[in-house]
N, C-alpha and C positions, 0 to 999 in steps of 0.2 A: 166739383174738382175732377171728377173720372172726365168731361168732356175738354180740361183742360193740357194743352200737348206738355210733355217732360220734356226738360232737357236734353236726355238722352235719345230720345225718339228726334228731337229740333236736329242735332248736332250730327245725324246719319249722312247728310251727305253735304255737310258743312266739317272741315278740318280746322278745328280749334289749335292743335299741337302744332302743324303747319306752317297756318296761315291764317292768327287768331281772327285778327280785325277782321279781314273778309268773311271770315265763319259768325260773326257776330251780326253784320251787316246782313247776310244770308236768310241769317234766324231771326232777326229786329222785322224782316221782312215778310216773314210769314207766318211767324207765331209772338208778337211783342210781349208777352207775358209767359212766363213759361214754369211748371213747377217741377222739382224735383227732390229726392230724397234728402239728398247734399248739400243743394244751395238754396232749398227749401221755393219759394216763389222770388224768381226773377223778373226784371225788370230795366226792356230794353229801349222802350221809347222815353225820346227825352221830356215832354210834357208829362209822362208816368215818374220819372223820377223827379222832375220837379215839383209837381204835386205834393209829392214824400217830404221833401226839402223843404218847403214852406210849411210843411202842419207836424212841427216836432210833437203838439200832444196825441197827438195818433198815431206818430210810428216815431218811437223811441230808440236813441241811442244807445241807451244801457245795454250791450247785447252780450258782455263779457263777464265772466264770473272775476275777473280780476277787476284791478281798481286800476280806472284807465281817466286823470285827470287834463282836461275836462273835458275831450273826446265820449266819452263815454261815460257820460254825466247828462241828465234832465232839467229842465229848470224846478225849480231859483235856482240849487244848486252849480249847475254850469253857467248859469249867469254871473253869478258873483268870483268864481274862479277864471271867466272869460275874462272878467272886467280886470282882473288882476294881471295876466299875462298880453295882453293886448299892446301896454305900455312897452313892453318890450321888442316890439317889433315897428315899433313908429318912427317916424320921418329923420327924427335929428339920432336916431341909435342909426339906424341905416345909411346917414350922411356922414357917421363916426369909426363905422366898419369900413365902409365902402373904399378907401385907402388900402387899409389893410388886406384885404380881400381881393384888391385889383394886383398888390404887389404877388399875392399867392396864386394869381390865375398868370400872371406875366413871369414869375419864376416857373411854373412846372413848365410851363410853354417852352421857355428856354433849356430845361433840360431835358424834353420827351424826343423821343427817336423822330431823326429828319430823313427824308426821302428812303426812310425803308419803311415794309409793312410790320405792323406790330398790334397783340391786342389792346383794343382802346376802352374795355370795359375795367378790366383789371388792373391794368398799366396806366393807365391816366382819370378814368370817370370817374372810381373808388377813391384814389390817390386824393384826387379835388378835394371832394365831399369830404373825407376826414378830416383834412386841413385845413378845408375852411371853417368846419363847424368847429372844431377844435379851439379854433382861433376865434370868432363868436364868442364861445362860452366862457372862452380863457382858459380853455384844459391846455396842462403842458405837452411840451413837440414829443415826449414819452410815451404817449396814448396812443402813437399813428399808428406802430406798427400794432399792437396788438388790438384794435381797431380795426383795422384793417384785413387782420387774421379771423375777427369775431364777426365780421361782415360775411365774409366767408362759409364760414361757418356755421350762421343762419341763413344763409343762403341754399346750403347743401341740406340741410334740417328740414327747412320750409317746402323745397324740392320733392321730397323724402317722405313728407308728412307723420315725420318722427317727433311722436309728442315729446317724448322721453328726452331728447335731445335738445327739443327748444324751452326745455321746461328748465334744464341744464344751463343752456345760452342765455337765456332771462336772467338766471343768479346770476351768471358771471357776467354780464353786463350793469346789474344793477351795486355788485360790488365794485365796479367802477367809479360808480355815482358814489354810494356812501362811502370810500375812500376817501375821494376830493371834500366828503362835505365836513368828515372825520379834521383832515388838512386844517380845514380854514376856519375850524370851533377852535382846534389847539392855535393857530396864529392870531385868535384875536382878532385886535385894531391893525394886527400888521398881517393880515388874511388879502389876497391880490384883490384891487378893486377892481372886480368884472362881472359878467353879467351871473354866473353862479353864487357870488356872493349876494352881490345884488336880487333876488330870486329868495335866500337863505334871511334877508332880514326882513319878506313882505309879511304882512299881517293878513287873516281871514275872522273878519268880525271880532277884531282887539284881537284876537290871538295867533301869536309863531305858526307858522303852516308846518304842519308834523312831517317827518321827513318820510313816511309814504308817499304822502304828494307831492312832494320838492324832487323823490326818485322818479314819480310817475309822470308829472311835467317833463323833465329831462329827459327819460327814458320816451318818452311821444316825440319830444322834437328832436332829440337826436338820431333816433331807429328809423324815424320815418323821413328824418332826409337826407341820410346815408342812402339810403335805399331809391328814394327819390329824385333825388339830383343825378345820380348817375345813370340812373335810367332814362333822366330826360338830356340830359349829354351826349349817351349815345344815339337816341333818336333823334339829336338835332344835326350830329355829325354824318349819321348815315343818312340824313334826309336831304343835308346838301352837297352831301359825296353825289347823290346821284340826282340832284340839281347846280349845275356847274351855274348856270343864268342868275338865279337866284343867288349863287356863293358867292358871284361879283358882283352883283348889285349891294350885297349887305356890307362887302368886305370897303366896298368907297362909300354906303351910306348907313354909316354904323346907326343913324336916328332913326330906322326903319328896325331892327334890332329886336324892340321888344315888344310889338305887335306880331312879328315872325315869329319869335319863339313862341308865342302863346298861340298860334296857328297852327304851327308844325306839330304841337303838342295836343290840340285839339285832333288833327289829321291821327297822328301816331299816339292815342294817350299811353301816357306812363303807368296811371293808377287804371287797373282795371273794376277795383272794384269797392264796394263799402257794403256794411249791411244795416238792417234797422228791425225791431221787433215791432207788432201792431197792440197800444194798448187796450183797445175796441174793436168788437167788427166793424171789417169796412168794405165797401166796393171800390175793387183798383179796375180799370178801364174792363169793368163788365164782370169782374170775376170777385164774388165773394170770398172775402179772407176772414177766417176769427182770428180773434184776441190773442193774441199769447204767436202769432206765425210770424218766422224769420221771413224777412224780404232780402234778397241784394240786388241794390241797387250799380247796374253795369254802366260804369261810367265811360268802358273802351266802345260802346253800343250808342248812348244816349248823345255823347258828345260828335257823332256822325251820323245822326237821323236827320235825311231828308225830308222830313218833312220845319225843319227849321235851317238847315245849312247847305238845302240843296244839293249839289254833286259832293258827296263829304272828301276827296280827294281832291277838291278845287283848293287851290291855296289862295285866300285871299284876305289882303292886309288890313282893309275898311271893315270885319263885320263888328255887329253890335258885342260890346265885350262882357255884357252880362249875359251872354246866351252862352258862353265857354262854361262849362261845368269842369274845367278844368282844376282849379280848388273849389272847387262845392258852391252849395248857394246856401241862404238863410243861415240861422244863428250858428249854424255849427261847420262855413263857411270856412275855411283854411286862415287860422289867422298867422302863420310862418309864410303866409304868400309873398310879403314881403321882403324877405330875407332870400327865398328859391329865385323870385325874379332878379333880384341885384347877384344872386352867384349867377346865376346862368347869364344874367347878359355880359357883368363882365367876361365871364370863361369863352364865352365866345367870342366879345371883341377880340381879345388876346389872341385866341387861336388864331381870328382871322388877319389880325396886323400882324401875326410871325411868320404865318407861310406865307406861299404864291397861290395853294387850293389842298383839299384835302380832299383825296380819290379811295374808295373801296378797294379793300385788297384782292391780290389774284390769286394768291394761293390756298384758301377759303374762303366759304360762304359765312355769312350773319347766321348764329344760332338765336332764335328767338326764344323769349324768358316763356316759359311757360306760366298757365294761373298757380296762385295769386298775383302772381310779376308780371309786369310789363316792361315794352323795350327790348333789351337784347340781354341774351348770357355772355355772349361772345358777338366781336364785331373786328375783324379785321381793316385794321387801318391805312393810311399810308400820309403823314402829312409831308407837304411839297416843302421846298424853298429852293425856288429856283436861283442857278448864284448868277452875277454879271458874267458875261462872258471877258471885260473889260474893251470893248468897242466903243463901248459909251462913256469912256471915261476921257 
């Protein structure tokens, strides 16, 4: 371990807070493994993390003293609560949404600020994502705003590394959850039929799934893409603000769409990061770990190693799509990928059939989220619509 570089030692003349991506790139480069107090052993090459990814009984998920369903669950046990939640995110629920979801990405479109600069993290990214998860789960239009405020709020927490506070923001999110679930015992047969009901009647081995996990399900998919969606919002808008070429091409060949976003997303990842504990010792590319050691695995690092994607700023629409680590690989793979990719592609169709182009603002820069987050804190906007001048009429 002593011949092994830290973090801190890697990161000296690589700017994390900056200018992350390129500080990751920097460090993947000369140190791919790296240990340290905090993030315990790192893990920057992409064939290093997928190794991890493929062999959950040697590095285990459980890494949380809370009860995180089925993220943070082992097998059989996450097997059998995979198999349970999976249904939910398949082909004919996403052909059922997909309406609803386009009319919520074509309304905000129509009422967000035209041809002035405006922030587009706070003012439209956040805005999305509650509304349309909202609407998914069939939580009422009542939730946005204080949703919205609790987004917030763990945001500044998380920044902060104030335990005290996020320990705070967990109850008051989860009495959100048992609210609605309170709602729908007292209505009975006349409880809304949507997908939280639906969720509230599944079985685990003959038995009601206790409402720990009915909160801890919910509370995963909700937390995580509130947080996520909007993060990849803004790095898809600030990526084609300052690709004008690419914004017209997508905006007359919307079928190119959603090969782009899972590009631009690989280029700019949103999730920086996940972790895994070692149930055995093992050797990770030459370096002895025991039993019982936190890994994270860098997924802002792995998902632009040259040594599988070449120039990692090359944007390009053909590559192989299981090499994106962009929702994970193996069993503990993203199973809400389905759901992320129908918002975001619609959300950007919209955007791009209401303007003329959407340009980076001039009267600030992009603040970048710092770790844990990915993406942006702030991102000045500006969407176009250019109007006829009536010449052509």
């Amino acid at each position: 371990m002593n011949d092994t570089p830290t973090l801190s030692n890697a990161v000296q003349q690589a700017s994390v807070s900056k200018d992350p991506i390129t500080a990751y790139d920097q460090i993947r480069q000369r140190c791919p493994v790296v240990h340290d107090e905090r993030l315990h052993w790192t893990l920057f090459k992409h064939e290093d993390v997928m190794n991890v990814l493929n062999d959950p009984q040697t590095f285990s998920n459980a890494v949380s003293r809370h009860v995180s369903v089925p993220n943070g669950m082992d097998q059989p046990e996450h097997t059998i609560y995979r198999a349970l939640i999976e249904p939910f995110f398949n082909e004919s629920r996403m052909a059922a949404f997909e309406p609803v979801c386009q009319e919520i990405a074509a309304e905000l479109v129509r009422q967000s600020h035209q041809n002035q600069e405006f922030e587009f993290i706070s003012g439209f990214a956040q805005i999305y994502a509650v509304r349309a998860q909202c609407a998914f789960l069939g939580w009422p239009e009542s939730l946005h705003e204080p949703l919205n405020q609790w987004v917030r709020k763990n945001h500044q927490a998380t920044l902060a590394q104030d335990r005290q506070a996020l320990s705070e923001i967990a109850v008051e999110f989860d009495g959100y959850i048992r609210t609605l679930l309170e709602e729908r015992r007292k209505a009975g047969t006349h409880a809304p039929d949507d997908l939280t009901t639906a969720l509230m009647l599944e079985t685990v081995n003959g038995q009601p799934i206790s409402d720990e996990a009915i909160v801890s399900i919910l509370r995963n998919w909700t937390v995580g893409e509130l947080g996520s969606i909007a993060a990849c919002l803004g790095i898809l808008v600030n990526y084609l603000a300052k690709n004008l070429k690419l914004q017209h091409q997508l905006r007359y060949k919307p079928k190119l769409l959603p090969a782009a976003i899972d590009e631009i997303l690989r280029i700019h990842p949103p999730l920086i990061a996940s972790r895994r504990v070692t149930t055995q010792a093992v050797t990770v590319a030459g370096h002895h770990i025991e039993a019982g050691e936190r890994l994270t695995l860098l997924w802002a690092s792995a998902n632009r190693d040259e040594a599988v994607f070449g120039k990692p700023d090359e944007f390009r629409n053909d590559r192989e799509p299981s090499q994106n680590l962009l929702y994970g690989a193996g069993i503990h793979a993203c199973p809400g990928a389905p759901l992320a990719r129908l918002e975001l592609r619609l959300i950007m169709q919209e955007l791009l059939k209401g303007t003329s182009r959407f340009a980076l603002g001039e009267n600030a820069a992009p603040v970048h989220a710092v770790y844990p987050a990915g993406g942006f804190d702030s991102l000045p906007i500006k969407l176009v619509m250019e109007t006829c001048c009536g010449a052509c009429s």
